[in-house]
C-alpha positions as CSV (number, residue, x, y, z in Angstrom):
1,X,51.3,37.3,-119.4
2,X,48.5,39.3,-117.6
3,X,48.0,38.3,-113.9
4,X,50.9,36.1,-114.5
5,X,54.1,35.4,-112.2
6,X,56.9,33.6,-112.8
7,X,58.8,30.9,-110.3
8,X,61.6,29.6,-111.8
9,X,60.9,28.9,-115.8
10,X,57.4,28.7,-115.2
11,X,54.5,31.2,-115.0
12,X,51.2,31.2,-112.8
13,X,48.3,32.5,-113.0
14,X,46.8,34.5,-109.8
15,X,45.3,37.8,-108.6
16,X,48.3,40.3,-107.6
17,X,47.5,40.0,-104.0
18,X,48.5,36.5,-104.2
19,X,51.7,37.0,-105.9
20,X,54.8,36.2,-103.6
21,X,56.5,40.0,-103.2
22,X,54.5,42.0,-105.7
23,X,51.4,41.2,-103.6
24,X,52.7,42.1,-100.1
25,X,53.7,45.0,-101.5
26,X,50.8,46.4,-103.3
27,X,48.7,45.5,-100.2
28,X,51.2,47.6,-97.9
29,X,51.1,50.7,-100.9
30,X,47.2,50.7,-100.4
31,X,46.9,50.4,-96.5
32,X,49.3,53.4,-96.5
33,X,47.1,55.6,-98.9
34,X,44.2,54.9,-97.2
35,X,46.1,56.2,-93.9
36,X,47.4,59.2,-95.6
37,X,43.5,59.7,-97.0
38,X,42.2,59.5,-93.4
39,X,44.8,61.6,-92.2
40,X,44.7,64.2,-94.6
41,X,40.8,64.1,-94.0
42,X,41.3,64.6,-90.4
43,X,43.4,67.4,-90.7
44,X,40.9,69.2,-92.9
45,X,38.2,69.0,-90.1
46,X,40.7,70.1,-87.1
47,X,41.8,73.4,-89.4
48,X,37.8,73.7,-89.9
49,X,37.2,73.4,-86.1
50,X,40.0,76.0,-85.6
51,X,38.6,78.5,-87.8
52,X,35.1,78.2,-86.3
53,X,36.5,78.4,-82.9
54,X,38.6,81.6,-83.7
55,X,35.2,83.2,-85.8
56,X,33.3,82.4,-82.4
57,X,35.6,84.2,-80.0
58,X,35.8,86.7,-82.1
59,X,32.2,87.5,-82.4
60,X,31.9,87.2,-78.8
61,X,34.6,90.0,-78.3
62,X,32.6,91.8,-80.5
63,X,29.6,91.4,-79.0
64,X,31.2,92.6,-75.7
65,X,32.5,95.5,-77.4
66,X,29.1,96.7,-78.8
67,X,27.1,96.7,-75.4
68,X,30.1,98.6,-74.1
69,X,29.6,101.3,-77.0
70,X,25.4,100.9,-76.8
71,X,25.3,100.1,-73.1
72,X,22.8,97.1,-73.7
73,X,21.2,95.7,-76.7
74,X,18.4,93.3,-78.1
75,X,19.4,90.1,-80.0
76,X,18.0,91.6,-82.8
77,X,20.0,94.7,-82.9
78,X,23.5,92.8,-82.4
79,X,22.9,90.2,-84.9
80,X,22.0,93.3,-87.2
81,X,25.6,94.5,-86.1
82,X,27.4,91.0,-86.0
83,X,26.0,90.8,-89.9
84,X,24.6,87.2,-88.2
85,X,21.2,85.7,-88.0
86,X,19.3,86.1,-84.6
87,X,19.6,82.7,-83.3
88,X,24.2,82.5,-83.7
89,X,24.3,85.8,-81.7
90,X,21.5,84.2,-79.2
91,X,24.0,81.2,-78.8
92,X,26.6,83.9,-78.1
93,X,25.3,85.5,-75.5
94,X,24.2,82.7,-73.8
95,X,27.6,81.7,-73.4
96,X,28.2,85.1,-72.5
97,X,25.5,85.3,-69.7
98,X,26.5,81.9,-68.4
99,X,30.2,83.0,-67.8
100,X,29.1,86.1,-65.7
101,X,30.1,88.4,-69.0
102,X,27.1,89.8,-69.8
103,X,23.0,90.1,-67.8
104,X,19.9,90.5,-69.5
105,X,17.0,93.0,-67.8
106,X,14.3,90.5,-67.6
107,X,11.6,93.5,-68.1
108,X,13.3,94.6,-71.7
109,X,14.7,91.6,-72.6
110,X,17.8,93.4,-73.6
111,X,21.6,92.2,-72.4
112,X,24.3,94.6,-70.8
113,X,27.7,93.8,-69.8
114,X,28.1,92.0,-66.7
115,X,29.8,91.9,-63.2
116,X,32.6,89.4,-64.7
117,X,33.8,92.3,-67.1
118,X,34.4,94.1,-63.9
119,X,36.3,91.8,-62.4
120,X,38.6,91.2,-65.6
121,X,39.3,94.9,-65.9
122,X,40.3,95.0,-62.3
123,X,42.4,91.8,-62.6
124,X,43.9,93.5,-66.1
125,X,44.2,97.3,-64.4
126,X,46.1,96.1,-61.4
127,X,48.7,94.3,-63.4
128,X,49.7,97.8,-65.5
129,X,52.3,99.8,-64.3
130,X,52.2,103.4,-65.7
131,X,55.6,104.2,-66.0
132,X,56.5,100.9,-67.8
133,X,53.1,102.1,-70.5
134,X,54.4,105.5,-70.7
135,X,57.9,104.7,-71.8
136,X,57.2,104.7,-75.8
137,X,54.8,107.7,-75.2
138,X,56.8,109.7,-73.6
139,X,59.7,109.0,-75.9
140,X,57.7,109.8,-79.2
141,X,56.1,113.2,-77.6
142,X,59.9,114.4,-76.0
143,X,61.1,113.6,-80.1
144,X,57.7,115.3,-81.5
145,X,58.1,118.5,-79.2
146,X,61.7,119.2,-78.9
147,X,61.2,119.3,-75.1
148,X,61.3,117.6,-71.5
149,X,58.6,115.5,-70.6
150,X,57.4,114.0,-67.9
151,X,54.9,111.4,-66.4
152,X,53.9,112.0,-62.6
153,X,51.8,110.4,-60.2
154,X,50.5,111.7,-56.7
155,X,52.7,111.2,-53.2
156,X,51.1,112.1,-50.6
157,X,50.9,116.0,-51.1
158,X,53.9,116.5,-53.4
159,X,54.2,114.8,-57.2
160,X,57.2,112.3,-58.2
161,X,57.7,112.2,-61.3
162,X,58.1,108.7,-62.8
163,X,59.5,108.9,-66.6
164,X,61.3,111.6,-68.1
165,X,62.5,111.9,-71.7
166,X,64.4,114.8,-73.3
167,X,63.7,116.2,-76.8
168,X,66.7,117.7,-79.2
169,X,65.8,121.3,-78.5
170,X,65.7,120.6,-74.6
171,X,68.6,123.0,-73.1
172,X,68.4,121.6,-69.5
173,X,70.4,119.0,-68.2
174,X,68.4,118.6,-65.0
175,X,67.1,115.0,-64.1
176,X,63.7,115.3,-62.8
177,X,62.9,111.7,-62.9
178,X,62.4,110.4,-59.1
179,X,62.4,113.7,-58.2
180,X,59.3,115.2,-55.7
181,X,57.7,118.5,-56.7
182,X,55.2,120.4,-55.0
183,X,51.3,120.4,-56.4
184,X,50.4,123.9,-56.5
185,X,53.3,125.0,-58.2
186,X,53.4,122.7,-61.2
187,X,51.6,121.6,-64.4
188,X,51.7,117.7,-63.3
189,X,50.7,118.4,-59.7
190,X,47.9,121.2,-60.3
191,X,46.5,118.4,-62.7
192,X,46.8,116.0,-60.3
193,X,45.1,118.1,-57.6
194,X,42.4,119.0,-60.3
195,X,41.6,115.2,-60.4
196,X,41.0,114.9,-56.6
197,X,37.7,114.7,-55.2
198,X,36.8,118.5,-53.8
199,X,37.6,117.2,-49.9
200,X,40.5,116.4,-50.5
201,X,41.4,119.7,-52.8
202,X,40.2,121.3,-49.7
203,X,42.2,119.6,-46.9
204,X,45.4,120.5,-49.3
205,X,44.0,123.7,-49.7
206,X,44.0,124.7,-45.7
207,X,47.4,124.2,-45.6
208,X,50.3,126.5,-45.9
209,X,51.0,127.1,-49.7
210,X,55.0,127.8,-50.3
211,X,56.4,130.5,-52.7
212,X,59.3,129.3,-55.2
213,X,59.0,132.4,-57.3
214,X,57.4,135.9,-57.8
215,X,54.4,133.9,-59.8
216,X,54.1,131.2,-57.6
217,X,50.0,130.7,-56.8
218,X,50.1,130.6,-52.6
219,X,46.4,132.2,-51.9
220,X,44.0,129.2,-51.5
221,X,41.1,130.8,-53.3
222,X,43.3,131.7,-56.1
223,X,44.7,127.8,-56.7
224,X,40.7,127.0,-56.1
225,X,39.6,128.5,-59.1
226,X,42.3,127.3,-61.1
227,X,41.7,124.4,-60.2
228,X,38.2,124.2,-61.4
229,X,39.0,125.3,-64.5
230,X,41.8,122.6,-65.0
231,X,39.3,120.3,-64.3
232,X,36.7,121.6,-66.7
233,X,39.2,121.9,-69.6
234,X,41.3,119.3,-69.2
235,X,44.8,120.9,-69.1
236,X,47.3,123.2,-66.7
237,X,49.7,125.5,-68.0
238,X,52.3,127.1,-65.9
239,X,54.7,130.0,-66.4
240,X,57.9,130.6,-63.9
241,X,55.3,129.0,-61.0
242,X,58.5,126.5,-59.3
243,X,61.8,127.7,-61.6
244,X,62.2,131.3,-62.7
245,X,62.5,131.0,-66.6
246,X,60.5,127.4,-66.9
247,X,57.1,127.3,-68.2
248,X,55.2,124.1,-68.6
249,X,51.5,122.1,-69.7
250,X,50.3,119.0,-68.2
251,X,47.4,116.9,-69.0
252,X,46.0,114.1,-66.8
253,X,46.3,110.4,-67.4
254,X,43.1,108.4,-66.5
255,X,43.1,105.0,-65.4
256,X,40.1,102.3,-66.3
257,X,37.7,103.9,-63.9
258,X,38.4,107.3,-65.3
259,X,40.2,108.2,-62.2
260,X,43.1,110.8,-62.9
261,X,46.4,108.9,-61.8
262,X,48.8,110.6,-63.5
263,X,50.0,113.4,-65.6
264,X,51.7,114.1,-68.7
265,X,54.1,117.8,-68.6
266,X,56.1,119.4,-71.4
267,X,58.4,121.5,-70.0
268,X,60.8,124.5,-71.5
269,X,62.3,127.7,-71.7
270,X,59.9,130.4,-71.2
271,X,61.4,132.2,-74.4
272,X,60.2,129.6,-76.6
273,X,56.7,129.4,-74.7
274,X,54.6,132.4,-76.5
275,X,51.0,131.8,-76.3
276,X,51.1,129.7,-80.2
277,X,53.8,127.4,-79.1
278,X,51.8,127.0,-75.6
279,X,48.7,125.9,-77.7
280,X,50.3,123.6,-79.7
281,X,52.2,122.0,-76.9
282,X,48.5,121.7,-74.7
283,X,47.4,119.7,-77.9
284,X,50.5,117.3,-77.8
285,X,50.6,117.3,-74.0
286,X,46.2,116.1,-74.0
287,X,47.0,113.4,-77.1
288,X,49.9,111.9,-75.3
289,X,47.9,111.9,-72.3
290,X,44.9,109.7,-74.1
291,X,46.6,107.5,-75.6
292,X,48.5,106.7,-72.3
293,X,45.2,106.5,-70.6
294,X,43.9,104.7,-73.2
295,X,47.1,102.1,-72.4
296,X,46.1,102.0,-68.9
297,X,42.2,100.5,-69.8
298,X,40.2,104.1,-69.9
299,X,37.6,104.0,-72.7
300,X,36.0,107.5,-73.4
């Protein structure tokens, strides 16, 4: 009964395509398996695509990222690092070059970031506000240290201080955040006057320099030379200066352009502050400090 159908009693012969139902149906059961085929073909080459778009973008982040670290580079060179022949990282930095990312010295042939990165990192550095980046920093060094700490930023001739967090061993209950201290007199604000250009260290230097306490620093040429050396190593540490029986470190947060716009401070009881405990707080204080910087779009 092979390639046979039956109407009524009888049976007759013909292809299946021709056979009332059973035809119509095997015809619809192929049309929709070619479909699927062609679909499922279609979506091989779009998940392809994708994951040669997403290898290309990432190669030309990479590529950004290695004249930033070299400061310019031959094709050769960053095929060598991109582990790609000469002529895909060509390709790269053409599109590179053509969006403004990256310029080539015509006399060396080699490429070096261009004016667009600029304009990016201003667009991305304008947008980031430091106290809402400091908020998990300053919460993990207060837990780390046991301590107060503190993020301020330059008013005018005073410092406000913009985040606070306290540790477990803190024995103050003293709110300092929003609250305007003065420069010469504090971790934050010497750091912050340490990362002024020396004009303006010296217009804040003419002026009148108040005493809070015994310690307090109020000879200009005194506050000078601190200053200096804050700025060489990279820290301030301050003992009874504003508050009789508070000592305290700062290190300076820098922004993209590696201007100092900030400052990190851990601050305590001068009884727990011998010179070990300062140390180790100076280290916690600096690595708070870069990573926060680092938050903010500085790269060493």
């Amino acid at each position: 009964m092979r390639n046979r159908i039956r109407i009524g009693s009888r049976c007759v012969k013909g292809p299946p395509e021709c056979r009332p139902g059973i035809g119509r149906r095997a015809v619809r059961a192929d049309k929709m398996a070619s479909k699927s085929n062609a679909e499922g073909s279609d979506e091989v080459r779009r998940s392809k695509g994708a994951a040669s778009a997403v290898q290309s973008v990432d190669r030309a982040v990479s590529v950004l990222e290695i004249l930033a670290r070299l400061g310019e580079a031959g094709v050769t060179e960053i095929a060598d690092e991109l582990d790609v022949h000469k002529s895909t990282a060509f390709r790269l930095l053409g599109v590179l070059e053509n969006r403004g990312l990256v310029g080539q010295a015509k006399d060396r042939g080699k490429y070096y970031l261009g004016a667009g990165v600029l304009r990016l990192a201003g667009a991305a550095a304008g947008r980031l506000d430091i106290s809402q980046e400091s908020a998990p920093v300053v919460r993990e060094l207060a837990d780390d240290a046991g301590e107060t700490v503190n993020i301020a930023v330059l008013d005018d001739d005073g410092a406000v201080n913009v985040m606070q967090a306290r540790g477990a061993a803190s024995v103050t209950a003293q709110n300092w955040l929003g609250r305007r201290t003065p420069l010469h007199a504090t971790s934050s604000g010497k750091v912050l006057l340490a990362g002024l250009p020396t004009p303006m260290q010296e217009i804040f230097l003419a002026r009148r320099l108040p005493r809070f306490t015994e310690r307090t620093v109020t000879s200009a040429a005194e506050l000078r030379a601190q200053l200096a050396d804050i700025a060489a190593q990279g820290y301030a540490v301050v003992a009874e200066e504003m508050e009789v029986g508070l000592s305290a470190v700062a290190a300076p947060v820098r922004a993209h352009d590696g201007q100092v716009i900030g400052a990190v401070s851990i601050s305590g009881p001068v009884y727990r502050m011998d010179e070990e405990r300062l140390r180790e707080l100076v280290k916690s204080a600096a690595d708070a400090a870069g990573e926060l910087s680092y938050r903010m779009g500085y790269r060493i």
